[in-house]
C-alpha positions as CSV (number, residue, x, y, z in Angstrom):
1,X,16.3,3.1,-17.7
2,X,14.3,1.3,-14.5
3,X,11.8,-1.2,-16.0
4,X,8.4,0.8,-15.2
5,X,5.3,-2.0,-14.3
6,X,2.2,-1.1,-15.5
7,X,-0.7,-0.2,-13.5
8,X,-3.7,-2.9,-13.8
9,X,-6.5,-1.8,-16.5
10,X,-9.3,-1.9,-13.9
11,X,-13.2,-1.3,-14.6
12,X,-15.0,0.2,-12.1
13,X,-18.3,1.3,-10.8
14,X,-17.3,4.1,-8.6
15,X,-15.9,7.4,-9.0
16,X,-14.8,7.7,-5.3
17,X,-10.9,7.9,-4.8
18,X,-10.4,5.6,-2.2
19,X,-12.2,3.0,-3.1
20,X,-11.2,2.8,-6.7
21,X,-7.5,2.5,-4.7
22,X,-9.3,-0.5,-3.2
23,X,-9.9,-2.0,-6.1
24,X,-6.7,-1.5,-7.4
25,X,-5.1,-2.8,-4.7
26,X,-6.7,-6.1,-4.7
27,X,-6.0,-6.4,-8.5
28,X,-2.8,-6.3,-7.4
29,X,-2.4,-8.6,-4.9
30,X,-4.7,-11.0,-6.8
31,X,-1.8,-10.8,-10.0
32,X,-0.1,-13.8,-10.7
33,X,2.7,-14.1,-9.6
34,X,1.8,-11.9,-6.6
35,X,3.5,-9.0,-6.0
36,X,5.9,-9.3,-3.1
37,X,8.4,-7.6,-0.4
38,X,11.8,-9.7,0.3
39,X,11.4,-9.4,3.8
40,X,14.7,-10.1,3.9
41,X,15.6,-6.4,2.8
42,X,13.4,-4.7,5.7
43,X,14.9,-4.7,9.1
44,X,12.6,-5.8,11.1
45,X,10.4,-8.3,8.6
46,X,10.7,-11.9,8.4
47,X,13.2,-12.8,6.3
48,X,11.3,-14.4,3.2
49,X,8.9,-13.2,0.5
50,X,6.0,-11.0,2.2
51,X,2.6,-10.6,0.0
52,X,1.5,-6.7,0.3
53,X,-1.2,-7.2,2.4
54,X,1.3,-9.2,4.9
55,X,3.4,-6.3,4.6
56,X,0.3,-4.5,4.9
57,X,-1.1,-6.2,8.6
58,X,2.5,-5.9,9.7
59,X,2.9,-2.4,9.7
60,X,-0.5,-1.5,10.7
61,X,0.0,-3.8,14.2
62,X,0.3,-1.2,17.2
63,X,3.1,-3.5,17.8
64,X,5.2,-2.9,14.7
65,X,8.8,-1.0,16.0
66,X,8.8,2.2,14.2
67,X,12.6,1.5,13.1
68,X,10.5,-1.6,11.1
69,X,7.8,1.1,9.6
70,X,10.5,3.2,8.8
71,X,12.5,0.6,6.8
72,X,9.4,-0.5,5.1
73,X,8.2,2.9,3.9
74,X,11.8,3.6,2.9
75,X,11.7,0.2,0.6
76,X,8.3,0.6,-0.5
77,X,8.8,4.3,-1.7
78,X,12.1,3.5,-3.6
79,X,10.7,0.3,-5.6
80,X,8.1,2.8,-6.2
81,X,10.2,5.6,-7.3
82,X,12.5,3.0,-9.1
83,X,9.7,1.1,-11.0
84,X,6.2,3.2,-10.6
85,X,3.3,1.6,-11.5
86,X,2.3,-1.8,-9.5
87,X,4.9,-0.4,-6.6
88,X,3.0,3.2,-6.4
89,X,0.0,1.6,-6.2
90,X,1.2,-0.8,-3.6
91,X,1.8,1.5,-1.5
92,X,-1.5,3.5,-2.0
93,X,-2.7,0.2,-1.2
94,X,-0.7,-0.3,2.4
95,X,-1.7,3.5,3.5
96,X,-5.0,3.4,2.4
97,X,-6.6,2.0,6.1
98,X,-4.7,4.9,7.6
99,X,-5.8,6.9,4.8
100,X,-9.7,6.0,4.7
101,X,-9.6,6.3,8.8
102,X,-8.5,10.0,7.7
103,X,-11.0,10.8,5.6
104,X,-14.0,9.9,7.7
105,X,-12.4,11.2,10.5
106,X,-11.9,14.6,8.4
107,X,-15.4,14.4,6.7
108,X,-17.0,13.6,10.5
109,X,-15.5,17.2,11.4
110,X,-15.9,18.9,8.8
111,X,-20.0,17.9,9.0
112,X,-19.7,19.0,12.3
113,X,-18.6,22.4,11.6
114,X,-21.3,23.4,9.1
């Protein structure tokens, strides 16, 4: 059976999805030792030990091939799938600007509609 990290114990003054993702996120990348992507393993990424929110900025960069993103998601989603815990909330953590420019964008229109 996979190991299975846990997810950081986190206390929180918010109910709001999103940000408690946020926090978690940060916990995260604030562990010790950090979390990290071989780049090495990702087509596209440097080859050498990527923090998540290098991993993170790369993808997000207009830039980024989308061969690359596609490697990276496919990585990301297996360690997560493989391991759950700190990987699923890695990647929570690397969607969420894409995820929190949805939901304004989404809330925007939907207080438009009423």
């Amino acid at each position: 059976m996979p190991h299975r990290s846990p997810v950081p114990v986190i206390p929180i003054a918010t109910d709001a999805p999103l940000d408690l993702l946020g926090v978690a996120f940060r916990r995260v990348l604030s562990g010790r030792p950090p979390v990290t992507v071989d780049g090495a393993a990702v087509a596209g990424l440097p080859a050498r030990a990527l923090r998540l929110d290098e991993v993170r900025d790369q993808l997000a960069d207009r830039r980024c091939p989308t061969a690359t993103r596609d490697a990276a998601w496919a990585y990301l989603i297996g360690r997560a799938r493989a391991e759950a815990g700190v990987w699923t909330v890695a990647c929570l953590g690397i969607a969420l600007p894409g995820l929190t420019a949805t939901s304004h964008r989404l809330c925007r229109d939907l207080s438009h509609d009423t």
